[in-house]
Backbone as JSON Lines, residues from 0, in Angstrom:
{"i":0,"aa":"X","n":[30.47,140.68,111.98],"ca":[30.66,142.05,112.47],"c":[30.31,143.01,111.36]}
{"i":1,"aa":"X","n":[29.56,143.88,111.47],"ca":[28.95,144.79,110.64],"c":[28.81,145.99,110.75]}
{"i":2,"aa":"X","n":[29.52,146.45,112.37],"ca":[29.91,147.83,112.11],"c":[31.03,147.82,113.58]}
{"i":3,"aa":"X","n":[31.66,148.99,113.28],"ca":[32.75,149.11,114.37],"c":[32.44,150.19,115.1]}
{"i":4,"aa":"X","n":[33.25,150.77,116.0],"ca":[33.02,151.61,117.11],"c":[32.74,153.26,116.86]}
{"i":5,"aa":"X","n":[33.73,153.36,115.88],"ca":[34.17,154.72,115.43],"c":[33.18,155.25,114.34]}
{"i":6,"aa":"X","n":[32.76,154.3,113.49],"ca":[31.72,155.04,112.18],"c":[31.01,154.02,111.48]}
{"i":7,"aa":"X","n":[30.96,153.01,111.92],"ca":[30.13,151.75,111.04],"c":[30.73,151.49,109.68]}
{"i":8,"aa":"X","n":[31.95,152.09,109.02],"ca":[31.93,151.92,107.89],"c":[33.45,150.83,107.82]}
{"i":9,"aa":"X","n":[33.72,150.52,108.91],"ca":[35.17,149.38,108.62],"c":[34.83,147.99,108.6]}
{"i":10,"aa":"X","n":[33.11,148.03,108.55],"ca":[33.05,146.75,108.74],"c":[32.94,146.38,107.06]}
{"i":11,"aa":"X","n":[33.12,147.17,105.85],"ca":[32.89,146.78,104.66],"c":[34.1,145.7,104.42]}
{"i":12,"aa":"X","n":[33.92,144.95,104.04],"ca":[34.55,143.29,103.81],"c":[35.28,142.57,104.76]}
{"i":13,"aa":"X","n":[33.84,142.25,105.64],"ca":[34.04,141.63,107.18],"c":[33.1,140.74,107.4]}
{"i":14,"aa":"X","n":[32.68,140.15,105.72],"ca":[31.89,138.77,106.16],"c":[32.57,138.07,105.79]}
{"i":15,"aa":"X","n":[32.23,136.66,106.7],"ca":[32.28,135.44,105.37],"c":[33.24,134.77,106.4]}
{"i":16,"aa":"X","n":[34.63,135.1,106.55],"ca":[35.75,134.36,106.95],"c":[35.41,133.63,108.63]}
{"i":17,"aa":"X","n":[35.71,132.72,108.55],"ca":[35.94,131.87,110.01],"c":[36.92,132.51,111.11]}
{"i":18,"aa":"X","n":[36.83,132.67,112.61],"ca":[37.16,133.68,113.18],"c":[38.58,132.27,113.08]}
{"i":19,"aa":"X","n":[39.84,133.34,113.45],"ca":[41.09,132.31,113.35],"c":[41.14,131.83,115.05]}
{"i":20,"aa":"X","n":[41.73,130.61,114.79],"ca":[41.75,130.1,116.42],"c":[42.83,130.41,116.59]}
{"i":21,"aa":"X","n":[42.58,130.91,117.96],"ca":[43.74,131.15,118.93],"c":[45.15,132.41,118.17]}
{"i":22,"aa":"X","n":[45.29,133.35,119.26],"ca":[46.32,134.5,118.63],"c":[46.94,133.94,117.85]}
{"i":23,"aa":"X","n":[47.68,132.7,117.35],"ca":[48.49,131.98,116.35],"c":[48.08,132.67,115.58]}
{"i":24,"aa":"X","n":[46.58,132.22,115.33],"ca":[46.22,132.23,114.19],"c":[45.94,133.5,113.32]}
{"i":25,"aa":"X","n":[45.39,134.43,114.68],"ca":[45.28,136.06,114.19],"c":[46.43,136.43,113.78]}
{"i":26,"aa":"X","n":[47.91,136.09,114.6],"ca":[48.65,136.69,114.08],"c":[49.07,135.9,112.47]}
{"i":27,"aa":"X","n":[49.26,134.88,112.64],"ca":[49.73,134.23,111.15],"c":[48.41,134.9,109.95]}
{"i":28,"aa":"X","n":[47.47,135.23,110.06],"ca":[47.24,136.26,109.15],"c":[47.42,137.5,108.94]}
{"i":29,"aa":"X","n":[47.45,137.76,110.01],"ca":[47.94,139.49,110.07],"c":[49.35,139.66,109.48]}
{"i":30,"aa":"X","n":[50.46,138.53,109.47],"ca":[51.7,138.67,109.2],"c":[51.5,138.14,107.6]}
{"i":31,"aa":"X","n":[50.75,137.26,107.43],"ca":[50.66,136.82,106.4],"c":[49.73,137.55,105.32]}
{"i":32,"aa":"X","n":[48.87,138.12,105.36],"ca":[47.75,139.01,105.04],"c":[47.82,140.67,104.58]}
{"i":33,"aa":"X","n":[48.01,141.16,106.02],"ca":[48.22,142.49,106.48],"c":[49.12,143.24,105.82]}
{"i":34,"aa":"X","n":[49.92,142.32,106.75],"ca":[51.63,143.14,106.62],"c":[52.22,143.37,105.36]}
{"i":35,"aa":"X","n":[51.74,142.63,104.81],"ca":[52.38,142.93,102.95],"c":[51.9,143.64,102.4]}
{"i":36,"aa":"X","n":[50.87,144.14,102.84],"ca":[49.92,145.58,102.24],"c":[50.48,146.73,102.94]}
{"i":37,"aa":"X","n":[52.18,146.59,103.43],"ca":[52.19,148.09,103.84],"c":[52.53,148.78,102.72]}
{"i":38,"aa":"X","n":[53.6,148.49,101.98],"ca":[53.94,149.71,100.6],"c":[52.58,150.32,100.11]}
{"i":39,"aa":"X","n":[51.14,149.54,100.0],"ca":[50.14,150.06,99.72],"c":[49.39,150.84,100.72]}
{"i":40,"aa":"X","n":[49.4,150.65,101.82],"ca":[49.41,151.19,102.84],"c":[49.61,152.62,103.0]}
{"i":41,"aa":"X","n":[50.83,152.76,103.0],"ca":[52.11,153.53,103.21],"c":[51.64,154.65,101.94]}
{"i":42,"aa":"X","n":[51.56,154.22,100.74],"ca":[51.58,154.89,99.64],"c":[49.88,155.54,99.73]}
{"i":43,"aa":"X","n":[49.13,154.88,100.43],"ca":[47.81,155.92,100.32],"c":[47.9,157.05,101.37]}
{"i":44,"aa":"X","n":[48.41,156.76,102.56],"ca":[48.62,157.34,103.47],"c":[49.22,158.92,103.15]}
{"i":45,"aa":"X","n":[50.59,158.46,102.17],"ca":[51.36,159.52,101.64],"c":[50.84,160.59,101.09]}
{"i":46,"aa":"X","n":[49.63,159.9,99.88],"ca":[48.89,160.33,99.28],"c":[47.9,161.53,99.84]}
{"i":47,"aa":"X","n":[47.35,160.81,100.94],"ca":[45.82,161.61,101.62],"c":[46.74,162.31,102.74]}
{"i":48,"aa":"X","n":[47.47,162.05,103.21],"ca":[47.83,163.31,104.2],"c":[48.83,164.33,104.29]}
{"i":49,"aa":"X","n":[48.25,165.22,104.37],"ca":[49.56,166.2,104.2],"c":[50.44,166.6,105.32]}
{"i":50,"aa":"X","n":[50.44,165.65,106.17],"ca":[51.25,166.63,107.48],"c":[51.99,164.83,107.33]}
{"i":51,"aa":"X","n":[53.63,164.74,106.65],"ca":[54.1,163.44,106.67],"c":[54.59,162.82,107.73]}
{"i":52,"aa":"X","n":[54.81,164.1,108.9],"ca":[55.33,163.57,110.49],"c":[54.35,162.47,110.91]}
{"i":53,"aa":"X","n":[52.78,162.59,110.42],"ca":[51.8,161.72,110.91],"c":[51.8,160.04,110.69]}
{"i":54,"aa":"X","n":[52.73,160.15,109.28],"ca":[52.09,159.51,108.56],"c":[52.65,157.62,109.53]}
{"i":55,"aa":"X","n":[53.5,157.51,110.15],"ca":[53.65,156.51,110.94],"c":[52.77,155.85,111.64]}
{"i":56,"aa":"X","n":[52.84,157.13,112.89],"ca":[51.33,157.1,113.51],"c":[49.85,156.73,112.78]}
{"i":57,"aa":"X","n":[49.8,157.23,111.84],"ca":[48.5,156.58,111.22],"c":[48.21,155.02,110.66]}
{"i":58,"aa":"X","n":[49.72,154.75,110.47],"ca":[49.91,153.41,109.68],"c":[49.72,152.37,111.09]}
{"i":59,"aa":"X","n":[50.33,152.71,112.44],"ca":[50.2,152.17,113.88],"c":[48.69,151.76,113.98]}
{"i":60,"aa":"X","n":[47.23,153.1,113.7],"ca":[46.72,153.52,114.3],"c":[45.53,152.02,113.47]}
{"i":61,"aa":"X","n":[45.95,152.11,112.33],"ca":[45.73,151.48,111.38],"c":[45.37,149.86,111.55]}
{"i":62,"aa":"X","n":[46.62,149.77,111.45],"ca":[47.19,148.28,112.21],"c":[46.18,147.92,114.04]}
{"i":63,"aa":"X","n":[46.22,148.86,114.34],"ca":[45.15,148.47,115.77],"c":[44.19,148.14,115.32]}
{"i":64,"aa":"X","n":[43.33,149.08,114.37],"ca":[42.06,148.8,114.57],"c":[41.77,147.31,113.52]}
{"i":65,"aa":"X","n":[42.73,147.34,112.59],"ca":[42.3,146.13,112.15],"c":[42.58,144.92,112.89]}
{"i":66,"aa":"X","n":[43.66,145.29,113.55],"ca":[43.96,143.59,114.12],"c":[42.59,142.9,115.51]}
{"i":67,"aa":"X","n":[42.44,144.97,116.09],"ca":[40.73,144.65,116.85],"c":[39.97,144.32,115.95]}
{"i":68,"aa":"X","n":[39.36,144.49,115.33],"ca":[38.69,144.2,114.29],"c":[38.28,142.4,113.95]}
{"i":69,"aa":"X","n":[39.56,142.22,113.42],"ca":[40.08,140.56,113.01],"c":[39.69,139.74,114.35]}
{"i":70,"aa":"X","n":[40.25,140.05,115.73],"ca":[39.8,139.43,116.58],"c":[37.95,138.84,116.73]}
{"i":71,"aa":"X","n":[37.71,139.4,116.1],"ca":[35.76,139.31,115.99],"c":[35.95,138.34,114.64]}
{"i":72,"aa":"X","n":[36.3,139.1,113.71],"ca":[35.9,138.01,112.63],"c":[36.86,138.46,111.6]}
{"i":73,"aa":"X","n":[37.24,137.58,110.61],"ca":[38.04,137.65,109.5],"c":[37.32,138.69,108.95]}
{"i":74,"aa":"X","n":[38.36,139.81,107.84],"ca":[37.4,140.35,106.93],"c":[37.76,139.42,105.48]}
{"i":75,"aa":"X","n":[36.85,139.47,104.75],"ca":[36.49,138.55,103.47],"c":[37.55,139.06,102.35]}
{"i":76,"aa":"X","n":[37.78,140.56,102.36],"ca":[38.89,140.92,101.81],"c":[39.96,141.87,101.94]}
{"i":77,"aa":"X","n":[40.89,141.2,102.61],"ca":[41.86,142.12,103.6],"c":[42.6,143.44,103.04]}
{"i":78,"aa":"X","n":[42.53,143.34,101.78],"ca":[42.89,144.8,101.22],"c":[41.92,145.74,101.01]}
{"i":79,"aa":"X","n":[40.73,145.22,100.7],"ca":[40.16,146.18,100.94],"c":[39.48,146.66,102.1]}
{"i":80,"aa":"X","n":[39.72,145.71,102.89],"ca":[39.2,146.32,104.54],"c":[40.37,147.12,105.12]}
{"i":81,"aa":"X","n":[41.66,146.98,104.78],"ca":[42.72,147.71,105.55],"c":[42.47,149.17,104.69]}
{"i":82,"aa":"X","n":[42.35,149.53,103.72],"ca":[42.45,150.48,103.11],"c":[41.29,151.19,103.54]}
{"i":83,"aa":"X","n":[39.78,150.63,103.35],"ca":[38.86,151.03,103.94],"c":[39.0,152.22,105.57]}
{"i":84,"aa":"X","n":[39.98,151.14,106.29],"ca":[40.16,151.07,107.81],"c":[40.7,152.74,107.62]}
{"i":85,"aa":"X","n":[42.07,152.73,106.51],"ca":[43.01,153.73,106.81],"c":[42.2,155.24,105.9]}
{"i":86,"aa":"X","n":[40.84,154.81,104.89],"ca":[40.51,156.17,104.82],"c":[39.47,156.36,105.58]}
{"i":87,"aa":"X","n":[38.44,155.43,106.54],"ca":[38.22,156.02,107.78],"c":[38.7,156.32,108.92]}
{"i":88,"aa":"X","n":[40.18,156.54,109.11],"ca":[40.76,157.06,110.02],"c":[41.14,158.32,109.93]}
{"i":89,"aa":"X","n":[41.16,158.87,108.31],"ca":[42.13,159.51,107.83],"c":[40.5,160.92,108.25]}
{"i":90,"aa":"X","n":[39.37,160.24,107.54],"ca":[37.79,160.68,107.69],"c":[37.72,161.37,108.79]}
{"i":91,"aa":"X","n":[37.95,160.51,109.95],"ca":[37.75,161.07,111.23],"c":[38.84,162.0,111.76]}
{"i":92,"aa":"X","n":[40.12,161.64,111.74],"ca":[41.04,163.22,111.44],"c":[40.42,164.3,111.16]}
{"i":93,"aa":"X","n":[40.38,164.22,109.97],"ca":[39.63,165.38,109.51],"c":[38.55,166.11,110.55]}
{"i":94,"aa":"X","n":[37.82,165.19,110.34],"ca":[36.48,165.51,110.9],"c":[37.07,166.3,112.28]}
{"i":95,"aa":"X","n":[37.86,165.42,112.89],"ca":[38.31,166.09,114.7],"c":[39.1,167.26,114.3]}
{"i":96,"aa":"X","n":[39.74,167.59,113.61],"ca":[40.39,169.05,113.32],"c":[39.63,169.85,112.56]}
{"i":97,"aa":"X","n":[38.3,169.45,112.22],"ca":[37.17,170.51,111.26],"c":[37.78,171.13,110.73]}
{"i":98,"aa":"X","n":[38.65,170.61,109.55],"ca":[39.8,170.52,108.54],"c":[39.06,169.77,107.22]}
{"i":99,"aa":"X","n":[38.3,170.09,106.36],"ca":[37.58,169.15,105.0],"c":[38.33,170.02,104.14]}
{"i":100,"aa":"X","n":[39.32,169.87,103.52],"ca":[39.7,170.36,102.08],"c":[39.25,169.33,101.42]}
{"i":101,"aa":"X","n":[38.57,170.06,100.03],"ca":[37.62,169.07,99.17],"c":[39.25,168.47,98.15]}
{"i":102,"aa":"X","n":[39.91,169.33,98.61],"ca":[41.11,168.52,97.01],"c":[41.19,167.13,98.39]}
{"i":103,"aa":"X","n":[41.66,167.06,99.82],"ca":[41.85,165.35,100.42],"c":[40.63,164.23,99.97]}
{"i":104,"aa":"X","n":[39.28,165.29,99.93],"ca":[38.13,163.95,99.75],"c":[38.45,163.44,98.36]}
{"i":105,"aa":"X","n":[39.0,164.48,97.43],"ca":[38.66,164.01,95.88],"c":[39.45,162.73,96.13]}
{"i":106,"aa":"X","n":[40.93,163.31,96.61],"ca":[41.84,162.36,96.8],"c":[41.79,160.56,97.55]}
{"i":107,"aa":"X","n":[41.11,161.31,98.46],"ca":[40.47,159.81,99.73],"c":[39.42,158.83,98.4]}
{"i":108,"aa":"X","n":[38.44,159.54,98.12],"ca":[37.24,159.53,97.34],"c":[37.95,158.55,95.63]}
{"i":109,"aa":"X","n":[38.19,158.99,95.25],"ca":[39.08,158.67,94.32],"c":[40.36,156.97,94.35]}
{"i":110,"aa":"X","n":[40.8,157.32,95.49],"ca":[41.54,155.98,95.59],"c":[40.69,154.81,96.06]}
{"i":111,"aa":"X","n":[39.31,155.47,97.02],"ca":[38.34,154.4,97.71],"c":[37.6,153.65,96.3]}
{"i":112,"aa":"X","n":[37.85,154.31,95.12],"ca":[36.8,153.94,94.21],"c":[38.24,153.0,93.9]}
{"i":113,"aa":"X","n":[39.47,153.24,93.8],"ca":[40.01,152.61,93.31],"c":[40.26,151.14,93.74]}
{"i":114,"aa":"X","n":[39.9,150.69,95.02],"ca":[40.04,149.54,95.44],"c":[39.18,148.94,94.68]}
{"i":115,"aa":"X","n":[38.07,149.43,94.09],"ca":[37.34,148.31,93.7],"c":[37.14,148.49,91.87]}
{"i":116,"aa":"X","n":[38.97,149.0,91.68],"ca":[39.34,148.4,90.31],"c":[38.93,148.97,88.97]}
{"i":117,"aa":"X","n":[38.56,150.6,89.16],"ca":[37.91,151.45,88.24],"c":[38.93,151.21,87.46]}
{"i":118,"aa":"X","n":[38.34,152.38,86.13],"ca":[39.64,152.27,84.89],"c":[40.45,153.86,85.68]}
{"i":119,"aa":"X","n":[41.33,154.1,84.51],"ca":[42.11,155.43,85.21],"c":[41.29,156.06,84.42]}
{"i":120,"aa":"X","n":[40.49,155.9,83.4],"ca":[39.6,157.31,83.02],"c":[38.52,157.81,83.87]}
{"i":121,"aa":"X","n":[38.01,156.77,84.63],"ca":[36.85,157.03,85.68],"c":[37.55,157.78,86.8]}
{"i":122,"aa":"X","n":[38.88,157.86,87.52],"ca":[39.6,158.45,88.44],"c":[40.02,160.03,87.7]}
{"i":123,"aa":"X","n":[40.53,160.17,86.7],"ca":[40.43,161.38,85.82],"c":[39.31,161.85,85.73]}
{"i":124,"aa":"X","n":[38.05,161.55,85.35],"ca":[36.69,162.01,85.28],"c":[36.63,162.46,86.84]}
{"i":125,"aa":"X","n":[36.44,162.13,87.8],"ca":[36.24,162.08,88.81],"c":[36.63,163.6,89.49]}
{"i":126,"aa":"X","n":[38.12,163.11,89.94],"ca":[39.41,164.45,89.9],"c":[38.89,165.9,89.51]}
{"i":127,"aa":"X","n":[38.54,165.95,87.75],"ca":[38.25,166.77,86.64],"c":[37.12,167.27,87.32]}
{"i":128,"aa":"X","n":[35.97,166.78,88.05],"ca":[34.51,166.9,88.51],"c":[34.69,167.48,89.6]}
{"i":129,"aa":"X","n":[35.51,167.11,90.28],"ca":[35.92,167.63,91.3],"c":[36.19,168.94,91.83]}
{"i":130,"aa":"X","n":[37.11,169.43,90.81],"ca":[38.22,170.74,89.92],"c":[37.05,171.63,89.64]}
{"i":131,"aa":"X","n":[35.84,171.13,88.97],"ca":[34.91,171.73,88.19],"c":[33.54,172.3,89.71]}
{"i":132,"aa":"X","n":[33.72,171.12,90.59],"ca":[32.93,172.06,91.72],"c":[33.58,172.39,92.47]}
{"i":133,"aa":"X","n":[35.1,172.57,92.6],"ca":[35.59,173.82,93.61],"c":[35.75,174.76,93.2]}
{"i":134,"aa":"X","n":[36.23,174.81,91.31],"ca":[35.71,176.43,90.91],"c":[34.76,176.74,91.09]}
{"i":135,"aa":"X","n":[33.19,175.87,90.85],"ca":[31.89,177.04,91.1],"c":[31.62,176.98,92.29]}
{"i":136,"aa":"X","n":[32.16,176.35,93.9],"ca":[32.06,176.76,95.41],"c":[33.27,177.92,95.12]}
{"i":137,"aa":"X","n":[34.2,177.99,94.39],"ca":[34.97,179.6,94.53],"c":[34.05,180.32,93.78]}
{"i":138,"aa":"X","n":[33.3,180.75,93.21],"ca":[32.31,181.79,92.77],"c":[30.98,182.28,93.53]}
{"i":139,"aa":"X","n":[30.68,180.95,94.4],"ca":[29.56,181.8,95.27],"c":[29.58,182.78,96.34]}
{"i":140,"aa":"X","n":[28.86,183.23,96.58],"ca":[29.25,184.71,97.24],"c":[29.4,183.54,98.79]}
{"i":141,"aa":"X","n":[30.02,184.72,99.57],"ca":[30.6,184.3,100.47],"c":[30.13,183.06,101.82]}
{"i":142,"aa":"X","n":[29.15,183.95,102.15],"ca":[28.0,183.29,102.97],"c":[27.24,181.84,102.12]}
{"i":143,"aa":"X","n":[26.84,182.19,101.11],"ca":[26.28,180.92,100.62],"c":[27.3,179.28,100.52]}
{"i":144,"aa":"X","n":[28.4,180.02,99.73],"ca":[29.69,178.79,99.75],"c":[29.85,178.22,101.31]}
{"i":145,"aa":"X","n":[29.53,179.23,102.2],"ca":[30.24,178.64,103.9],"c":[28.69,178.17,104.03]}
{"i":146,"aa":"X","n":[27.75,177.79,103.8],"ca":[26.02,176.87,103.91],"c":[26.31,176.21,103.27]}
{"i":147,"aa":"X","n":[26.69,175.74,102.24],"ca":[26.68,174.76,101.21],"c":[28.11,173.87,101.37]}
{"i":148,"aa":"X","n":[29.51,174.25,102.32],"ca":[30.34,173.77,102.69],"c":[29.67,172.67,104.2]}
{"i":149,"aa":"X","n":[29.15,173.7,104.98],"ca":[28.7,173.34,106.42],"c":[27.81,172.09,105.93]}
{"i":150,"aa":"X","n":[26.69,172.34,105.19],"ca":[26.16,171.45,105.44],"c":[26.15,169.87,104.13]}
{"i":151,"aa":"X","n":[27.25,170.05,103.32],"ca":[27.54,169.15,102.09],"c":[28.67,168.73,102.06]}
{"i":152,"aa":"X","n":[29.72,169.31,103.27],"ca":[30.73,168.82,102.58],"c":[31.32,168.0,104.49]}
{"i":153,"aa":"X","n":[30.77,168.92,105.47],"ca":[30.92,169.08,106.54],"c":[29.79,167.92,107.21]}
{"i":154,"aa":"X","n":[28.49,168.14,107.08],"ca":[27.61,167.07,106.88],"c":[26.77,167.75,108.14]}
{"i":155,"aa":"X","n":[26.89,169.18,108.3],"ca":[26.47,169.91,109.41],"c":[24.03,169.77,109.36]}
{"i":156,"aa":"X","n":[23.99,169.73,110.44],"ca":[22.22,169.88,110.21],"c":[22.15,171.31,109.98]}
{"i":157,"aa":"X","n":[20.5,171.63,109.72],"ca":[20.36,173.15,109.73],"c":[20.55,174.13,110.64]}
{"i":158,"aa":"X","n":[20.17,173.57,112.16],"ca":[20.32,174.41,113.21],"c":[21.9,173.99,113.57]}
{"i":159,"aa":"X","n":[22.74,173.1,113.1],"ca":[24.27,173.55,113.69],"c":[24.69,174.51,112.47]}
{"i":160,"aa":"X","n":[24.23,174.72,111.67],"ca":[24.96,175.15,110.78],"c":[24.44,177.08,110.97]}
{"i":161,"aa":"X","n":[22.58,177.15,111.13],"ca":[22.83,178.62,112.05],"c":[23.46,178.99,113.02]}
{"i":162,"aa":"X","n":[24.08,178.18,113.58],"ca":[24.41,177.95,115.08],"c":[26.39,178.85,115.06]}
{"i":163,"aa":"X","n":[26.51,178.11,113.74],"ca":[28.11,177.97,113.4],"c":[28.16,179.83,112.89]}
{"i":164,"aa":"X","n":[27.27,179.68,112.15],"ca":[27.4,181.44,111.2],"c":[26.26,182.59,111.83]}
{"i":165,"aa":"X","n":[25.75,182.15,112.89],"ca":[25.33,182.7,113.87],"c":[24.17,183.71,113.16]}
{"i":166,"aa":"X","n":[23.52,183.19,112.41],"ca":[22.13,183.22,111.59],"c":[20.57,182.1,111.89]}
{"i":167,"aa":"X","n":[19.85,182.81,111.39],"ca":[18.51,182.01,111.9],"c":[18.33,181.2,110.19]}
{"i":168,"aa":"X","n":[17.52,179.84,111.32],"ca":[17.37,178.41,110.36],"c":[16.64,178.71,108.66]}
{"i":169,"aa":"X","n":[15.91,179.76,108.51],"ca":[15.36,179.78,107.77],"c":[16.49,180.96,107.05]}
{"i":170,"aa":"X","n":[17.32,181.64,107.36],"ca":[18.22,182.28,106.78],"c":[19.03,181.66,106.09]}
{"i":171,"aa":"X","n":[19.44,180.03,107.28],"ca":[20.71,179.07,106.31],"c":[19.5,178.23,105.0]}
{"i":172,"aa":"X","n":[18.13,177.9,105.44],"ca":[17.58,177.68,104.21],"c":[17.53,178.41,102.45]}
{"i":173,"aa":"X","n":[17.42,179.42,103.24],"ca":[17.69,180.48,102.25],"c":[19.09,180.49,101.3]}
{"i":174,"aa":"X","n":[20.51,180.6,102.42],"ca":[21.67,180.79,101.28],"c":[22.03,179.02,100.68]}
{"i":175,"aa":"X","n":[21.07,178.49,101.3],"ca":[21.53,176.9,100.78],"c":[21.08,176.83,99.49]}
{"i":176,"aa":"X","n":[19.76,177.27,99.55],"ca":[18.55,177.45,98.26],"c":[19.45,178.0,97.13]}
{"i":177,"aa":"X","n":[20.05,179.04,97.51],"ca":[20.81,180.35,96.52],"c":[22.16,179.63,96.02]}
{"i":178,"aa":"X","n":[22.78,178.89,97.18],"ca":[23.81,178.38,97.06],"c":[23.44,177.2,96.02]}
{"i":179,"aa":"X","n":[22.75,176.46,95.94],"ca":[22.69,175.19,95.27],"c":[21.91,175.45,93.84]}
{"i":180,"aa":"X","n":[21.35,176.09,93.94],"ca":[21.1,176.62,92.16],"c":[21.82,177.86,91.78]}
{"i":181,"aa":"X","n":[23.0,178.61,92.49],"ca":[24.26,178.94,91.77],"c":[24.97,177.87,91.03]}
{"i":182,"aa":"X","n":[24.79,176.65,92.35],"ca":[26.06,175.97,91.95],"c":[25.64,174.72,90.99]}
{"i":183,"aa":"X","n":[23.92,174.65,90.62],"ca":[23.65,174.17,89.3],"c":[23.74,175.17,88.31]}
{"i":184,"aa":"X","n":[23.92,176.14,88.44],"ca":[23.75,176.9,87.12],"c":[25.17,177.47,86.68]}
{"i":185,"aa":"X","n":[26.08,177.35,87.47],"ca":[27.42,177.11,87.01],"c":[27.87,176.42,86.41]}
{"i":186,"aa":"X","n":[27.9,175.1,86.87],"ca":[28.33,173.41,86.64],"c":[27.01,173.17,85.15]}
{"i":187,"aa":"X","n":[26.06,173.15,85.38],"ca":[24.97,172.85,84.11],"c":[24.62,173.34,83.48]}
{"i":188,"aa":"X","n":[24.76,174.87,83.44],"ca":[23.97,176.16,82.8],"c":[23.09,175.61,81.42]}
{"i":189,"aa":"X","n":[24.15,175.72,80.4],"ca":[23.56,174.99,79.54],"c":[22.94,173.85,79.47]}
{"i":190,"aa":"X","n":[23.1,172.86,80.21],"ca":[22.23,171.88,79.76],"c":[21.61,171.99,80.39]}
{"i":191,"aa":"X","n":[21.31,172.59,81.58],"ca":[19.71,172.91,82.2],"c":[19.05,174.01,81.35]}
{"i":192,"aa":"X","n":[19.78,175.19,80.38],"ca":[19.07,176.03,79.6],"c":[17.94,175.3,78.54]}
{"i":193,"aa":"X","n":[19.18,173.94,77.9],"ca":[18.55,173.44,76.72],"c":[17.47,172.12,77.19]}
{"i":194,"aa":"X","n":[17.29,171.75,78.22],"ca":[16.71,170.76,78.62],"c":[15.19,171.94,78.74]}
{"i":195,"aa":"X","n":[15.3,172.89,79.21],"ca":[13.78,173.66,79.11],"c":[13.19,173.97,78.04]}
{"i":196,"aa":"X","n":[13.86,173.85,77.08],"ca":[13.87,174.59,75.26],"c":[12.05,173.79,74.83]}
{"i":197,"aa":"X","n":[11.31,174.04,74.35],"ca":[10.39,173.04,73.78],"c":[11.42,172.79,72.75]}
């Protein structure tokens, strides 16, 4: 299984394993497997969402799709497919409430790197980078930051994104253009100054 229903991306560590026979067997991994990954679970959940009434419901929502999931085929590594599972759920939230605060992705973004065992200076670097392009998206003028949100952070095309700010395609080309070498010349100034130097 190599991609799932919702976004193709839960199928990341869903090769390899032999499908389990018979519900026994799904469940004796799921109990055996799963279930002990809730404190970790639980604790990313805490982490990435801010509304905590949810946070049950998500851990439920969680638990479905992996155990659908498992029914097809083992994943190869169950922590990191459950975690996977719970920040593409958390993804698509978002996405359905057209709700992207860049501090949840750093956050989502950040722990996803962490499954696969960074140091804590690479999660600090990260964070810090993070910090460093939402101050220079707070400096661009208004219109350009909402083109360069729509279509980078939102993942909007060109014509939804005239569509959204109710401007023509070659207008959102325009504040994207403006927008994205503000927001190199904020973040790089200097080292794009000194990289031109003979």
């Amino acid at each position: 299984m190599n991609k799932s229903p919702d976004n193709g991306r839960e199928g990341e560590g869903m090769r390899g394993k032999p499908m389990p026979s018979g519900a026994q067997g799904l469940a004796g991994w799921f109990i055996g497997e799963v279930l002990p990954l809730e404190p970790i679970l639980m604790q990313f959940l805490h982490r990435n969402w801010r509304n905590q009434s949810d946070i049950v419901d998500l851990r439920q929502e969680v638990y479905a799709r992996v155990w659908s999931a498992a029914r097809k085929e083992l994943p190869q590594h169950t922590k990191r497919f459950v975690l996977t599972t719970a920040r593409n759920l958390i993804i698509n939230r978002l996405r359905d409430e057209h709700v992207v605060p860049i501090e949840v992705i750093a956050d989502v973004d950040a722990l996803g790197a962490a499954m696969d065992a960074p140091g804590v200076d690479q999660a600090v670097i990260a964070r810090d980078e993070l910090r460093r392009l939402q101050g220079a998206l707070d400096q661009l003028p208004p219109r350009c930051r909402e083109a360069v949100v729509l279509a980078h952070v939102e993942g909007l095309a060109g014509h939804e994104i005239a569509q959204r700010m109710n401007i023509s395609r070659p207008t959102v080309s325009v504040h994207l253009a403006q927008g994205l070498r503000a927001l190199t010349s904020i973040m790089y100034g200097e080292d794009v100054a000194r990289e031109k130097k003979p």
